[in-house]
C-alpha positions in Angstrom: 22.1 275.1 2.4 20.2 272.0 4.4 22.4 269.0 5.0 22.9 267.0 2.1 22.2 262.9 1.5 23.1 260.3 -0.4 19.7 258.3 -1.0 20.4 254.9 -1.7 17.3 252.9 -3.1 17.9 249.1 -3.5 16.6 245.9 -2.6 19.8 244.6 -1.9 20.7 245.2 1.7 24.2 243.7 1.2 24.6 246.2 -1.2 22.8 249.2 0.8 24.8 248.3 3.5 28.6 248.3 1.8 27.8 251.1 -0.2 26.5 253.3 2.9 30.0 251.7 5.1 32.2 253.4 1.9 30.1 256.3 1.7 29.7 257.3 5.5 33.8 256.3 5.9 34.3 259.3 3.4 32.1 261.5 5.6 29.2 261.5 3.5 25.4 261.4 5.5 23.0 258.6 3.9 20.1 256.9 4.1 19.1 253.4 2.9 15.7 252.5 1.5 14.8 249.1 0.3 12.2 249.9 -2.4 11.5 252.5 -4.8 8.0 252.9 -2.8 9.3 253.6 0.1 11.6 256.3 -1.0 8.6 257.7 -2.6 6.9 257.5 0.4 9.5 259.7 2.3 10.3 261.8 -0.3 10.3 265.7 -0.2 11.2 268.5 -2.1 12.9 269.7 0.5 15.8 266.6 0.2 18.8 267.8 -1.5 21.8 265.1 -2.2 21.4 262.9 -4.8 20.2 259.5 -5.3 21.8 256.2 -6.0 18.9 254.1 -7.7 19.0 250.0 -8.7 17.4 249.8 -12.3 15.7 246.8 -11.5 13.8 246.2 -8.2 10.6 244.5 -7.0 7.5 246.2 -7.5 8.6 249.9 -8.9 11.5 249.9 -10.8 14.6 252.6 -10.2 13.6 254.0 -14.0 9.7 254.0 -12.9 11.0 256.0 -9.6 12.7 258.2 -11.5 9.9 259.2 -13.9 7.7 259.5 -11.0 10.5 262.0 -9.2 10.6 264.1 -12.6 6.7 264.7 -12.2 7.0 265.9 -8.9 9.5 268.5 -9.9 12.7 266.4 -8.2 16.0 267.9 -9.2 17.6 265.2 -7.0 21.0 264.2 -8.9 20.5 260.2 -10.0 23.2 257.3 -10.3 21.6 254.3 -11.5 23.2 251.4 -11.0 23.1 248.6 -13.5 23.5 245.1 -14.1 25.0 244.6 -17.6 22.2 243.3 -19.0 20.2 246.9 -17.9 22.9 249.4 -20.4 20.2 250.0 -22.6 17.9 250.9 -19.8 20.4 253.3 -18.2 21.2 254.8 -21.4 17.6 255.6 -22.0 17.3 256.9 -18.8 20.2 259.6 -19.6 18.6 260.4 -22.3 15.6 261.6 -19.9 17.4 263.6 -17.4 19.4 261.2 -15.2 22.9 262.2 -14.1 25.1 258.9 -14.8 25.6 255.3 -14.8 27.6 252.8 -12.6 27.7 248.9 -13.4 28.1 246.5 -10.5 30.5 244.9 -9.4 31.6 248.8 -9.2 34.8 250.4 -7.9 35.0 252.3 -5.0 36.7 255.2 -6.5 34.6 255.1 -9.0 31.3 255.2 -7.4 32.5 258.2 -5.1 33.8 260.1 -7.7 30.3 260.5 -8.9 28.8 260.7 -6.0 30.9 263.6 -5.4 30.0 265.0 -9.1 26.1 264.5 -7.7 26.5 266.4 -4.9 28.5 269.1 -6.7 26.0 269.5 -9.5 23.0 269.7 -6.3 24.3 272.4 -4.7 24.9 274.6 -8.0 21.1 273.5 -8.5 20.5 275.1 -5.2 22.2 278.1 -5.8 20.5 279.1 -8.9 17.1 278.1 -7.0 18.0 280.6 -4.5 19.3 283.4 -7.7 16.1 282.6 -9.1 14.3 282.9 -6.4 15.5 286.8 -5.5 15.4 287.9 -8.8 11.7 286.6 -8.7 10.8 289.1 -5.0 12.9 291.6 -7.2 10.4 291.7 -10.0 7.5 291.4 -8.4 8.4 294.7 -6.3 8.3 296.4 -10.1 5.6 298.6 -11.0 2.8 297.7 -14.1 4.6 300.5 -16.2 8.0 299.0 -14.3 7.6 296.0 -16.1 7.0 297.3 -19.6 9.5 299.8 -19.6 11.7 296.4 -18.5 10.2 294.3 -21.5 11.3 297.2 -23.9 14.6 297.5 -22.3 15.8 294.1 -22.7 15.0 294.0 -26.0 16.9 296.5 -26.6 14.5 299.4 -27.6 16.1 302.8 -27.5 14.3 305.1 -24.9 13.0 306.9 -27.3 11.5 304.0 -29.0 9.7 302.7 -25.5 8.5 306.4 -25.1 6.6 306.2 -28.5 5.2 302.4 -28.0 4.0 303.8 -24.2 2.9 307.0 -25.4 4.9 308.5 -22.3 7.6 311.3 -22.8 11.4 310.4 -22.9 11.9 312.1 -19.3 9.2 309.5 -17.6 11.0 306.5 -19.6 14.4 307.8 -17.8 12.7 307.9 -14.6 11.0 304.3 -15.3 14.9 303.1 -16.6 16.7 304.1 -13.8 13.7 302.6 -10.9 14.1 299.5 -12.8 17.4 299.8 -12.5 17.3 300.4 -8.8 14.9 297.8 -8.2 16.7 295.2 -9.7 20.0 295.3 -8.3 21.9 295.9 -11.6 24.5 298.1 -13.0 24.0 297.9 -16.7 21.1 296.5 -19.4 23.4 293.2 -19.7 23.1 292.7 -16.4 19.3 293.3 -16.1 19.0 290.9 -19.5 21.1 287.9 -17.4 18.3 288.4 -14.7 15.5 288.1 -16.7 17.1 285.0 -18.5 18.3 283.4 -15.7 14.7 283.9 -14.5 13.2 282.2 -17.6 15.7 279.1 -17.3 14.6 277.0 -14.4 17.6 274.4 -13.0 17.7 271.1 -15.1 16.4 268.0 -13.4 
């Protein structure tokens, strides 16, 4: 897995530059941006971390960045941190996919706690990117008549049942089973059922 970040997007630089000294003193790798624009500007898919994000800034707000980072497919981790007056905001921004919450003046423990929790929750991201990613190559090696035989299997048709609906004799559905099988990776139908799920569920922004 790449190196990972902590992003931290405020227009305070005494703030950006405490929070980076506490961070980088508990061998943690950041980088400092001063506006939500310039983040966006640098910003990659390839960036995994998280990001701690002001709610309110100049120009683009943190929640406006975050919206912006949701449409661009971001599954980037995000601490906002508020002012008391910006709850509400923070809350609603929960609500729409962002990780947690911090209120300044914050506690140290508190705020690396999370940011630990961020990075955590990235890397399983990752990993189910990358398990999504090789059971993807996995089906796409599968045959037409692969794929339908693998439809039938994992919802539970009996092999007699996929021979009728594919007008193909119970021998060739055995043959079809056990290539799927093969192809896949996978020991049993539950197994090849988790694939195909964890396929259809992509990571949670």
């Amino acid at each position: 897995m790449k190196e990972q970040y902590v992003f931290i997007v405020d227009d305070d630089e005494a703030l950006r530059d405490s929070l980076a000294w506490l961070l980088e003193g508990n061998g943690l790798r950041v980088r400092m941006f001063a506006s939500a624009t310039a983040f966006l500007e640098a910003y990659s898919n390839a960036m995994t971390g998280c990001l701690v994000l002001d709610v309110r800034m100049p120009g683009m707000s943190g929640l406006e960045l975050h919206e912006r980072l949701q449409g661009l497919g971001s599954t980037l981790p995000i601490i906002f941190v508020t002012g008391h007056g910006d709850v509400p905001m923070a809350v609603a921004a929960l609500k729409k996919g962002a990780t947690d919450f911090i209120e300044k003046p914050f506690n140290n423990n508190d705020i690396l706690r999370l940011v630990e929790q961020c990075l955590a929750t990235d890397r399983e991201r990752a990993g189910q990117r990358r398990r999504q990613a090789e059971i993807r190559k996995r089906l796409d090696i599968l045959t037409p008549r692969e794929r339908e035989v693998l439809e039938r299997m994992t919802a539970g048709r009996l092999n007699k049942q996929i021979a009728d609906e594919l007008g193909i004799s119970i021998k060739t559905v055995e043959v079809h089973r056990a290539r799927v099988m093969d192809k896949m990776e996978v020991r049993s139908v539950a197994e090849l059922v988790q694939c195909v799920m964890q396929d259809s569920n992509p990571p949670v922004a």
